[in-house]
C-alpha positions, 0 to 999 in steps of 0.5 A: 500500500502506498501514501500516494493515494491519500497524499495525492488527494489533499489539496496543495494549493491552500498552503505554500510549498517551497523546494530548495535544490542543491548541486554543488555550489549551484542553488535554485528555490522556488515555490508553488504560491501564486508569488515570489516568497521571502523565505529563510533569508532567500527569495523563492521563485514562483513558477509553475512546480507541482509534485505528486504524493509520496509513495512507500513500499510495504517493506518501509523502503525509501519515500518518493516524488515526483516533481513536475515544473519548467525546466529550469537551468539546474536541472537542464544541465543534468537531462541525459548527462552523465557522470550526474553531480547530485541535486539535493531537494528539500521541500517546506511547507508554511503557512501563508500569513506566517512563514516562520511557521513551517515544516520539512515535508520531504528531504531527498536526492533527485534520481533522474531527470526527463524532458517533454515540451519544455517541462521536465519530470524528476523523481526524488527520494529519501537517503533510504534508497541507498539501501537498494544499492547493488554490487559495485558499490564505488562508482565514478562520481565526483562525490565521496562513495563513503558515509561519514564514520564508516570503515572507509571513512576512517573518522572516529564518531566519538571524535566528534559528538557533542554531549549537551542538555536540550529544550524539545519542542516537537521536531526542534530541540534547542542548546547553546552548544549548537551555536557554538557551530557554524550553521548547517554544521550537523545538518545530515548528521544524527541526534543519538539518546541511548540507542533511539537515533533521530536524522538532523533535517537543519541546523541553524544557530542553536537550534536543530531540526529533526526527521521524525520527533522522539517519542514523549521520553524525551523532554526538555532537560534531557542530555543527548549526543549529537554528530555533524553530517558530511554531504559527501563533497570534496570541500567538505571533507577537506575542511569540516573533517581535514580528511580528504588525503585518508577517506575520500573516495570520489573524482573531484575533477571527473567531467560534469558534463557529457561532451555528445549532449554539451560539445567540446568547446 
């Protein structure tokens, strides 16, 4: 059974969404309003996007959208181009009067890309789908083949948690230790009480955004452990982790573009 059929079904228009889509150093945000949006700090643009519902398999596997809009620069440079450098996508949902109230509905790595009559169709899904990976595993990309802490990695977690006291208020937990990171530095990353894990959606200042709440254990006052993300990138693991000669395993300077569908010029 999938969510697609109740998702699908609730109206999309009487809430913004907004879609933030990362590749590289490359940024495109745009929102299904009917106009332009001042949102976190950024101004998103309104075009024509829709997306359907988010599906799931039976057995839990990795959540999928898709995302129908005009294609836009992003994501025409990576329409029949392979090695393909990952487009992150993360969309929100507000409220129209009072955009500080929002939600992240959906946080994921778009797969692949399709064109027809100037709009194009791209279906995303969570970090889940990295469980449906088969044999080999290393591939040609310009991103690290790794996950932070791993074997291959060879960081030491513990290295780098940090032990803190938190304020909970659903999804978001709060400490004055966060702030003490640049923002986005656990971004990716987890919060760990005893053996329960959450995934870390956002950090900003000293407050943290979680995937999925913990469950009502866990209140204000309570001591956790948190660890950074990597969004695997070369930059990333040579200055956040100072590990780019011992654990990265990617091609930094493996060519982003297909010389049959760009040219050689």
């Amino acid at each position: 059974m999938t969510y697609e059929s109740n998702l699908s079904a609730v109206e999309q228009a009487g809430l913004p969404e907004l879609y933030a889509f990362e590749s590289g150093t490359d940024h495109e945000r745009v929102t299904s309003w009917g106009k332009c949006l001042s949102f976190l700090g950024y101004r998103f643009q309104a075009v024509d996007i829709h997306r359907s519902g988010f599906s799931i398999d039976a057995d839990f596997g990795a959540v999928q959208v898709t995302i129908t809009a005009p294609i836009t620069d992003l994501m025409a440079a990576h329409i029949a181009n392979q090695p393909v450098e990952p487009i992150s996508v993360k969309i929100y949902r507000a409220l129209a009067d009072d955009l500080s109230d929002f939600v992240v509905i959906f946080a994921g790595q778009i797969r692949r890309i399709s064109a027809r009559n100037g709009v194009a169709s791209a279906v995303a899904t969570t970090k889940a789908a990295v469980l449906d990976v088969i044999i080999p595993r290393v591939v040609y990309q310009s991103y690290c083949n790794h996950m932070v802490f791993d074997s291959g990695c060879g960081l030491t977690q513990e290295d780098y948690q940090v032990e803190t006291t938190v304020d909970v208020d659903g999804s978001q937990m709060e400490s004055a230790d966060f702030a003490a990171f640049p923002d986005g530095y656990f971004t990716g990353g987890h919060v760990q009480i005893r053996n329960d894990m959450r995934m870390i959606t956002r950090h900003e200042g000293g407050t943290i955004n979680l995937h999925v709440p913990f469950d009502s254990r866990v209140a204000s006052g309570a001591s956790v452990k948190v660890f950074p993300g990597c969004d695997g990138s070369p930059s990333t693991c040579k200055n956040k982790f100072n590990n780019f000669e011992d654990g990265f395993q990617g091609f930094p300077y493996i060519p982003s573009k297909n010389p049959v569908v760009w040219g050689v010029a």
